[in-house]
N, C-alpha and C positions, 0 to 999 in steps of 0.2 A: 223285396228283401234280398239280401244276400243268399248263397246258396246253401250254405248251410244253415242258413235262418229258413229258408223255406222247406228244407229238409226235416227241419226239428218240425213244422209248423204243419208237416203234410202228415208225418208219422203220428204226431198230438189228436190229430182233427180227423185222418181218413187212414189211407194206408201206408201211400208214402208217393213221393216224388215220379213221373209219371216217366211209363217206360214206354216203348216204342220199339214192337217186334216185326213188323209187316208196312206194307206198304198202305194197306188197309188201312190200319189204325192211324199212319199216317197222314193221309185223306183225311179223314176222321177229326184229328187235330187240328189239321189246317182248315177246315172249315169250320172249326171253333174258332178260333185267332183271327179270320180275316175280316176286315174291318173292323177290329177291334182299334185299330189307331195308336199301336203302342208299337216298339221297335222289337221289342224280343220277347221270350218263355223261358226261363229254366229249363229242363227237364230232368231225371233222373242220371244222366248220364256222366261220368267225371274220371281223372284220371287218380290212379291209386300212385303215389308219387314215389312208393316202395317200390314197384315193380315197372313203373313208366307204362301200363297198360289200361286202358280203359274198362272201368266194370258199372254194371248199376245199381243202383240207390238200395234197391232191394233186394241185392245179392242173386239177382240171374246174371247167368253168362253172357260177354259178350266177345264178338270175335276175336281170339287171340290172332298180334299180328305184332310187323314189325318193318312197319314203310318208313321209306324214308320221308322225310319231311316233306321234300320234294314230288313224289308221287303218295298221296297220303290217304289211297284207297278210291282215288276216282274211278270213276268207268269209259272213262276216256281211250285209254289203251285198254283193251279188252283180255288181258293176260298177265302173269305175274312172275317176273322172275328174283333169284336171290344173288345177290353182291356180298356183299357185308349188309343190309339190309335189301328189303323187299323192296323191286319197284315194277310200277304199270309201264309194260312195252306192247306195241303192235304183234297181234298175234303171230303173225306172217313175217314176224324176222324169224332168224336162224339162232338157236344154240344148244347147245352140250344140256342133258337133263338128266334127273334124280328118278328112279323109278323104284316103289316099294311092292314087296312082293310078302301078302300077308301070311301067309302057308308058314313061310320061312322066318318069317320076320328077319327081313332082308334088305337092304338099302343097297341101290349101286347106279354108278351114275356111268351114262352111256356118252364115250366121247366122240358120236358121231352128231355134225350139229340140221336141226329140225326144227321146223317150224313148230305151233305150239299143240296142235293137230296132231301134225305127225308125231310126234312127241308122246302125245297119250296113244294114239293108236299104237307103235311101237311098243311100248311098254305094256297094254291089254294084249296082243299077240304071245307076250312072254307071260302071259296068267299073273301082271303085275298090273298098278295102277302109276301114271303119273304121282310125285310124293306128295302128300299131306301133311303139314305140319301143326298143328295142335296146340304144343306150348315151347317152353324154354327147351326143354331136354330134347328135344326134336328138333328142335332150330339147328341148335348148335349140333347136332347130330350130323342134320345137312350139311352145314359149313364146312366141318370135318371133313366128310368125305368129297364135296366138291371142290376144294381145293381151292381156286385162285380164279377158276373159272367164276362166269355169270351163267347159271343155268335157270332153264324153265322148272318150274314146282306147278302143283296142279291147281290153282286158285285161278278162275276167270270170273269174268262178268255174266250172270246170264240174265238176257234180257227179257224173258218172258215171266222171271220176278221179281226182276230188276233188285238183284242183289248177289253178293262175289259167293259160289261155289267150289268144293272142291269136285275134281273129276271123280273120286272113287263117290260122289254121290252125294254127300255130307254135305248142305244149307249151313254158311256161315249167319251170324247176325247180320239183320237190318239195321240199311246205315244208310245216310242222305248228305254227305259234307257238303257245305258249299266250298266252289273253286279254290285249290290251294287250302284248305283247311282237313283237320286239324294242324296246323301250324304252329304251336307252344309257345308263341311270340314271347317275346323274354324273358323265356322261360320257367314263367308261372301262372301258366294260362290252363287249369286243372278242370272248366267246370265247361258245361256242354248248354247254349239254347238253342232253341229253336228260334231262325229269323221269321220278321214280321215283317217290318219296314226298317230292313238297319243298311244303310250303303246302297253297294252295287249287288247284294246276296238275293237270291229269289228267295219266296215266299217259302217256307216249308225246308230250307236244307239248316243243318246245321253248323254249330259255330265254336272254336271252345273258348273261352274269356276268364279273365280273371277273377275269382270265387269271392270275392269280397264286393263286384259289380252289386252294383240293386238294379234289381230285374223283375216284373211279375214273373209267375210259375205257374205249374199242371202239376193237379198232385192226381191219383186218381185210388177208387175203391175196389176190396176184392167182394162181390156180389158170388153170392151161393142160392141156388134154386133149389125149389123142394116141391115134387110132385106129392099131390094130397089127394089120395086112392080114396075118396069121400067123395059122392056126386050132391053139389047142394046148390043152391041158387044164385045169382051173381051177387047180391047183397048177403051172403048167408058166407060167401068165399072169400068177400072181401075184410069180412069182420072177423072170419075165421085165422086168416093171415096177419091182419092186424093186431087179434091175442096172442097169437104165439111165435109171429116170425116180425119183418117189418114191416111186410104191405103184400098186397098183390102185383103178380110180375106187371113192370112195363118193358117195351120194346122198342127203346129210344134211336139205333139204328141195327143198321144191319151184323154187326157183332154176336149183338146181345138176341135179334133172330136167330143166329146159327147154333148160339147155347143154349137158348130157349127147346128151340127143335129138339135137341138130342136127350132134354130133358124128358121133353112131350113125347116121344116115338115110346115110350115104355106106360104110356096111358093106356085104359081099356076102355075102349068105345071111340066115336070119331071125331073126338076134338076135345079142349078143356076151354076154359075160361083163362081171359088174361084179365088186364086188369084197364082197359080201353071202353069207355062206355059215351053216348050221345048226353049232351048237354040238354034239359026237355025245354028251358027257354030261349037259347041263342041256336041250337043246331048243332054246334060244333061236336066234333068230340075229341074227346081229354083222358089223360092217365090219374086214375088213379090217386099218384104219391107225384099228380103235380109236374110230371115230366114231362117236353116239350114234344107236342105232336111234328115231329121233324122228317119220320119215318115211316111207311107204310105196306104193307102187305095183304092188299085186301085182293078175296077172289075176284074173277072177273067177274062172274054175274051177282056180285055181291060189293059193290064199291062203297060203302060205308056213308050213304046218303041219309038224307035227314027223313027220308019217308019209311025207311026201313027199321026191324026192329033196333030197339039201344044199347045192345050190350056184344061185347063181340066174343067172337071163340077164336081160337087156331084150331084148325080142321088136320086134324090126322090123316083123315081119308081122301084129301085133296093137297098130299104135297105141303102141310104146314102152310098155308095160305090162311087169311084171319074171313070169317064170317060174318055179318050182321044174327043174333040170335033173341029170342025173348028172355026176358030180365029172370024170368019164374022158370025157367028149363033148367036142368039138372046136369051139372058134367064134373066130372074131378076139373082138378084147377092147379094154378102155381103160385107160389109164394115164393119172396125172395127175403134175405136174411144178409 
């Protein structure tokens, strides 16, 4: 579909057009799509052609910014200065910098020139931060006071989550462009996919293209857990979730593990019931609502073999790790909706 055909099509059927906060999730994506044998995905992402900035489908934030074409948020240069726009330079050149000092709410730019280093340390010496700029009124703030110069602003690379930070601390959006893109090629290039097999792009970065393209897409759903302070049998929790929510939880990967946990850590006793149980004719075991055994968590001295019992828990008492358990044992449980 087009994108705003998949848009209308994602919102109709689930939640909406799929976003993409972490590197995580993107992992996650990309090992959906690969080998799928098609060139691109949608995804939620697009520009708002009002303001020239990119936002998503489903009204979360994403990094206000304002590169130039030319350096258009790679991590390539591992630094970030301002011209008339934003661009990626080597940390380790020299220039004049903007330092905000929150006490005061104070901007002032220092005309001694510093690497980009030196530059924040400087400016934390003065109980300031390298500056952050946020949106428009702050852009043009900096502009103002830096004058004519090219100085360093506090936006870098950081690699250990491989995505641009400010120094006073603040996580911008996750973002994956491939080389030279976002590039607005003729200037009507508003809608964002994800590459599969298109060109010379790797796997997994993205791309922005023209919104009238037909493309498959990722729409994705918002899943709400509910702990059921009722200890009952695995067939007795599954019917139980089935009357009043949608099913019994699955744990398709490691995500929807982390949300599961934080659910389960407020159970009483040492483990609940998921919704993973052994097949009594082939062996295997399966979810529940049908979801692909893709992910797993099982204890060590509990690896979800065909000799052991068929129904499983997440163990409280062991780090949220999943158990083999008897079908007829009793534990609160989870349901998702």
């Amino acid at each position: 579909m087009t994108w705003p055909q998949a848009q209308e099509y994602c919102r109709t059927n689930y939640t909406d057009l799929v976003t993409i906060e972490s590197k995580t999730q993107m992992n996650l994506i990309t090992d959906i799509i690969t080998g799928t044998g098609i060139s691109a995905v949608w995804i939620g992402l697009y520009r708002n052609t009002s303001t020239n900035l990119f936002q998503w489908s489903n009204g979360d934030q994403f990094m206000y910014s304002r590169w130039d074409l030319k350096y258009s948020g790679q991590e390539f240069n591992m630094c970030t200065t301002i011209s008339s726009v934003w661009q990626n330079m080597d940390c380790n050149r020299s220039f004049y910098f903007v330092c905000f000092q929150v006490s005061k709410n104070l901007y002032y730019m220092v005309t001694q020139g510093m690497t980009w280093t030196g530059a924040r340390d400087y400016c934390r010496a003065q109980l300031a931060e390298l500056v952050s700029i946020k949106n428009d009124t702050e852009n043009q703030r900096v502009k103002t006071i830096k004058g004519n110069y090219t100085v360093w602003i506090g936006l870098y690379w950081d690699t250990s989550s491989d995505q641009w930070q400010w120094a006073d601390g603040s996580f911008s959006s996750y973002q994956n462009w491939a080389t030279d893109q976002p590039n607005n090629y003729g200037g009507n290039q508003c809608c964002v996919f994800v590459v599969v097999d298109y060109l010379a792009y790797s796997l997994g970065t993205w791309n922005d293209f023209v919104c009238t393209d037909v493309q498959y897409f990722m729409c994705y759903q918002e899943v709400e857990y509910y702990l059921i302070k009722e200890k009952k049998t695995f067939l007795e929790a599954v019917f139980y979730c089935r009357t009043h929510y949608t099913n019994i939880v699955s744990i398709p990967h490691i995500d929807a593990q982390q949300q599961v946990t934080n659910v389960a850590s407020n159970a009483n006793g040492n483990g609940v019931w998921i919704g993973l149980r052994r097949h009594q004719g082939s062996g295997q075991w399966f979810w529940m609502n049908e979801d692909p055994v893709s992910y797993t968590n099982w204890d060590k001295q509990s690896t979800g073999s065909t000799a052991s019992d068929p129904c499983a828990v997440m163990r409280k008492d062991k780090t949220f790790v999943w158990s083999n358990s008897c079908c007829s044992s009793r534990y609160e449980f989870i349901c998702y909706k």
